[in-house]
C-alpha positions in Angstrom: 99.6 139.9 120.6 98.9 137.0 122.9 95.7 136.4 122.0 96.2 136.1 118.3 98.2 133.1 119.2 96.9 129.6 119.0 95.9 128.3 122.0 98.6 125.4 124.3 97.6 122.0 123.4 99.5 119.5 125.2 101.5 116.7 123.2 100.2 114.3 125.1 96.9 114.5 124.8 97.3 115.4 120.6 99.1 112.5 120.6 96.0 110.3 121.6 93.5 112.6 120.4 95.2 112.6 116.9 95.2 108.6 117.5 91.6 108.2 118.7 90.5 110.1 115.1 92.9 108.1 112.9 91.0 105.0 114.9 87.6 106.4 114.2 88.1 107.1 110.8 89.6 103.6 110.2 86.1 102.0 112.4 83.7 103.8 110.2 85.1 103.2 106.6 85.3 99.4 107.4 82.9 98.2 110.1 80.6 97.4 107.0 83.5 95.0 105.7 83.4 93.0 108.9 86.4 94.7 110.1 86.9 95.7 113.9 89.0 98.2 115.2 91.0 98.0 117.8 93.0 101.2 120.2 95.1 100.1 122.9 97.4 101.8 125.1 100.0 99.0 126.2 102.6 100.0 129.4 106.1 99.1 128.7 109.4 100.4 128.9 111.9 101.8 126.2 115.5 100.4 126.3 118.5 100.6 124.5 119.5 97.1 125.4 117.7 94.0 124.3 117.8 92.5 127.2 116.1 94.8 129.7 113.2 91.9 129.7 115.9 90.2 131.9 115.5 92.1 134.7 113.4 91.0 137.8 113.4 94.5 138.9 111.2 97.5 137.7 112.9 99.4 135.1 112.2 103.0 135.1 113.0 105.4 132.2 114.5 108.4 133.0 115.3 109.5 129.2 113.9 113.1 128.3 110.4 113.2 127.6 110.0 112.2 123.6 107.1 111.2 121.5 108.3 109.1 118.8 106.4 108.7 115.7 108.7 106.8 113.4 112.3 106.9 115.7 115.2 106.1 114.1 117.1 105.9 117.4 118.4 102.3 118.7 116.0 101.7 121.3 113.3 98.6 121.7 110.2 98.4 123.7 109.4 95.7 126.2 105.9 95.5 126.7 104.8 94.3 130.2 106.0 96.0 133.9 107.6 94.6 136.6 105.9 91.8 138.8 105.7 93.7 141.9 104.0 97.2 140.0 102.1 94.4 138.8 100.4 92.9 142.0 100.2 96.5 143.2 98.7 97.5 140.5 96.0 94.8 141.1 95.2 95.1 144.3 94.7 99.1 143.8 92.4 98.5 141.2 90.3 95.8 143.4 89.7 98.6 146.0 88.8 101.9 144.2 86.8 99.2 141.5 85.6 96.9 144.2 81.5 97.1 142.7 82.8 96.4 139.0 84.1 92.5 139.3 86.7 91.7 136.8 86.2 89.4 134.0 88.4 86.3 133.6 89.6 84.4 130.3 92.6 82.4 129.7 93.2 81.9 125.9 96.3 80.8 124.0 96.6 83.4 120.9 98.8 81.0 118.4 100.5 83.3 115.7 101.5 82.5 111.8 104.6 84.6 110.3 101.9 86.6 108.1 98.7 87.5 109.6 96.5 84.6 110.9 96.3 83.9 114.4 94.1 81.2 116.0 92.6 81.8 119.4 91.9 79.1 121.7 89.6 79.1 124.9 91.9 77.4 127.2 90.4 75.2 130.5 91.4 75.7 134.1 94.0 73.5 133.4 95.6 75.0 130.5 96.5 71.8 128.8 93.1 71.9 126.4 91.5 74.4 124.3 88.5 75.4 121.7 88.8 77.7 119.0 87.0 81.0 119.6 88.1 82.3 116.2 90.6 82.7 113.2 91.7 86.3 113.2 93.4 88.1 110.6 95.2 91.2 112.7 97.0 94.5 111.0 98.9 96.9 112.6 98.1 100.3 110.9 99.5 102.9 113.3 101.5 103.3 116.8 103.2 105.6 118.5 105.7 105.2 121.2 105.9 107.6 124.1 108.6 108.6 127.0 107.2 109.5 130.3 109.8 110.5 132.7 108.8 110.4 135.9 106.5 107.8 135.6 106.9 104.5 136.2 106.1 102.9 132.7 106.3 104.6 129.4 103.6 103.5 126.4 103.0 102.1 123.1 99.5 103.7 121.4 98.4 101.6 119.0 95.6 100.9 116.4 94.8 97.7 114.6 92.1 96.2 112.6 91.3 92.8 112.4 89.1 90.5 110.2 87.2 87.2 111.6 87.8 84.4 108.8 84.8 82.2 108.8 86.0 78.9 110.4 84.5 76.9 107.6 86.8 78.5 104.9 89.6 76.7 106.9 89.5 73.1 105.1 91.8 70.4 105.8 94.5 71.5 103.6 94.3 75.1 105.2 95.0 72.9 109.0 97.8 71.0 108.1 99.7 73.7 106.4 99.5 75.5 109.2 102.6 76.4 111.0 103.1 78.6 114.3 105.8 80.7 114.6 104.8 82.1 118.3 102.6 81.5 121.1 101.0 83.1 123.8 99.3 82.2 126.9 96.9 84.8 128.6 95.5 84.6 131.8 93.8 88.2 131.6 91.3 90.0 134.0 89.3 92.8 131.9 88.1 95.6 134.3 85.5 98.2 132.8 86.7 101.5 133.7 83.6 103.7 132.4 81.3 103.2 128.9 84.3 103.5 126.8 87.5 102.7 128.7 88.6 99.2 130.3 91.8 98.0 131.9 93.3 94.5 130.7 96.0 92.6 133.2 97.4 90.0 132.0 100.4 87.5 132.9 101.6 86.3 129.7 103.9 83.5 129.2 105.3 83.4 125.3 107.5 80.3 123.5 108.1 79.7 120.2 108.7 75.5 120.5 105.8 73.4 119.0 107.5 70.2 118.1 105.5 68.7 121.1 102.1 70.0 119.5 99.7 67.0 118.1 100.1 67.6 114.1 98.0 68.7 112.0 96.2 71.9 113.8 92.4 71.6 114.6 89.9 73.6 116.2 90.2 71.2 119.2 93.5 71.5 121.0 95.7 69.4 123.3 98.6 71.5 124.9 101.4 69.4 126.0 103.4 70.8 128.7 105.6 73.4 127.9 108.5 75.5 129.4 107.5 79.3 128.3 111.2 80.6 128.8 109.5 84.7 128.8 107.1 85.4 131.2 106.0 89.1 131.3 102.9 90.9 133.2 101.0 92.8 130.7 98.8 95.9 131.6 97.1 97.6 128.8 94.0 100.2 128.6 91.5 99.8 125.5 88.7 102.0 124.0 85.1 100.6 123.3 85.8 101.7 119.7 81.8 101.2 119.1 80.8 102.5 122.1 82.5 105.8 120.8 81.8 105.9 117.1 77.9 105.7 118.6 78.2 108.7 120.6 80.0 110.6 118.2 77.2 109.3 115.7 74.5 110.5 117.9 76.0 113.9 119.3 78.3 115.3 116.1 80.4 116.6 118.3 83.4 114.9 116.9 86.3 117.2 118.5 85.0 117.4 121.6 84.2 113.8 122.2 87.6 112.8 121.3 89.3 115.5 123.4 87.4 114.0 126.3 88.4 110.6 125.9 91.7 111.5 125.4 91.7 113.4 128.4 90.4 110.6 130.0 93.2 108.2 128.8 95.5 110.2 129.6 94.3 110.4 133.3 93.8 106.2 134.1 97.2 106.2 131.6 99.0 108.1 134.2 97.1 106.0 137.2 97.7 102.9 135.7 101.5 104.2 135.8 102.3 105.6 138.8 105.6 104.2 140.7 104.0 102.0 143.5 106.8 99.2 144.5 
């Protein structure tokens, strides 16, 4: 009777699988609009307490393994892991990745209360910047997911966003603009294989723009500012049309995605691991 039984699939992995097609699907109906898709798996940790962003010590779940769809239980997500998994983390991925350099970029991601953001190439300095682009960003799917044992849990994610042509923004569009939240990212990007890479970032977040020269412009002075959260972001991303190519070129659509969720899973679990 065994063998008339469908075969084991683990969660995990039919969690990002299912993910990775919802992504693909998404890529290919829109990438003719100008829309780009993007996966990411973000470390955090799950909390029951608002304030577990507090803590200057790592914060390990030890809840049951869940995978969370749409919870209805009272718990929040902190994205970001503690400073120390942080510089460990980084200096283990500079010695197993030392013939792959890093890339560096520092860029101030300015967001509206609907769905604009500006992004700003900052200087070394951080106190001037140059738009790169006006993005329009959705969130059309995530799931959250409890990894006891580990030393983070995870937020999958999939997005699309939309570059608005700079030119459409006229001088009435600039001084009706008004930020609600900023960030500051100083992020290295490391290339993990063709369709995988690893972004670090240290992120430092405030909401006050009083001191901001008024109105907005695609050239930007940044007064100094007291970021009152700091947090030490580590996500893993997916060449989205890297993927849709091979998948284009091979047809093997199951398979490819079961790979690459495999292979998720497996830097997901490196990226993870307890090292303080």
């Amino acid at each position: 009777m065994l063998h008339r039984i469908p075969a084991y699939r683990d969660p995990l992995l039919q969690v990002l699988s299912d993910a990775l097609k919802r992504a693909l699907d998404v890529y290919r109906r829109e990438m003719s609009a100008g829309m780009s898709v993007e996966f990411e798996c973000r470390l955090g940790t799950f909390s029951a307490s608002k304030h577990t962003y507090a803590h200057p010590f790592p914060t390990h779940t030890l809840t049951p393994a869940l995978l969370d769809g749409q919870s209805t239980a009272p718990s929040f997500f902190f994205a970001g892991v503690a400073q120390p998994s942080f510089v460990a983390l980084h200096e283990t991925l500079k010695t197993i990745g030392a013939s792959m350099p890093p890339r560096s970029s520092t860029v101030l991601s300015v967001r509206t209360v609907g769905k604009d953001r500006l992004e700003y190439a900052m200087n070394e300095a951080c106190n001037r910047g140059r738009l790169l682009a006006i993005v329009e960003k959705e969130r059309i799917f995530s799931h959250d997911v409890r990894c006891p044992g580990w030393g983070a849990d995870f937020r999958v994610s999939v997005s699309r966003e939309k570059t608005i042509d700079r030119e459409a923004w006229d001088q009435a569009k600039w001084e009706s603009f008004t930020p609600s939240i900023s960030r500051l990212r100083q992020r290295k990007s490391i290339r993990i294989d063709p369709f995988l890479s690893v972004d670090m970032a240290m992120v430092r977040s405030f909401t006050d723009h009083s001191r901001f020269v008024r109105p907005w412009s695609p050239e930007l002075q940044v007064p100094f500012i007291s970021a009152p959260h700091v947090s030490f972001d580590v996500e893993l991303e997916v060449n989205m049309p890297a993927l849709h190519r091979v998948v284009k070129q091979t047809r093997l659509v199951e398979s490819t995605l079961g790979r690459t969720a495999l292979d998720l899973l497996t830097v997901l679990q490196f990226l993870a691991a307890k090292r303080e």
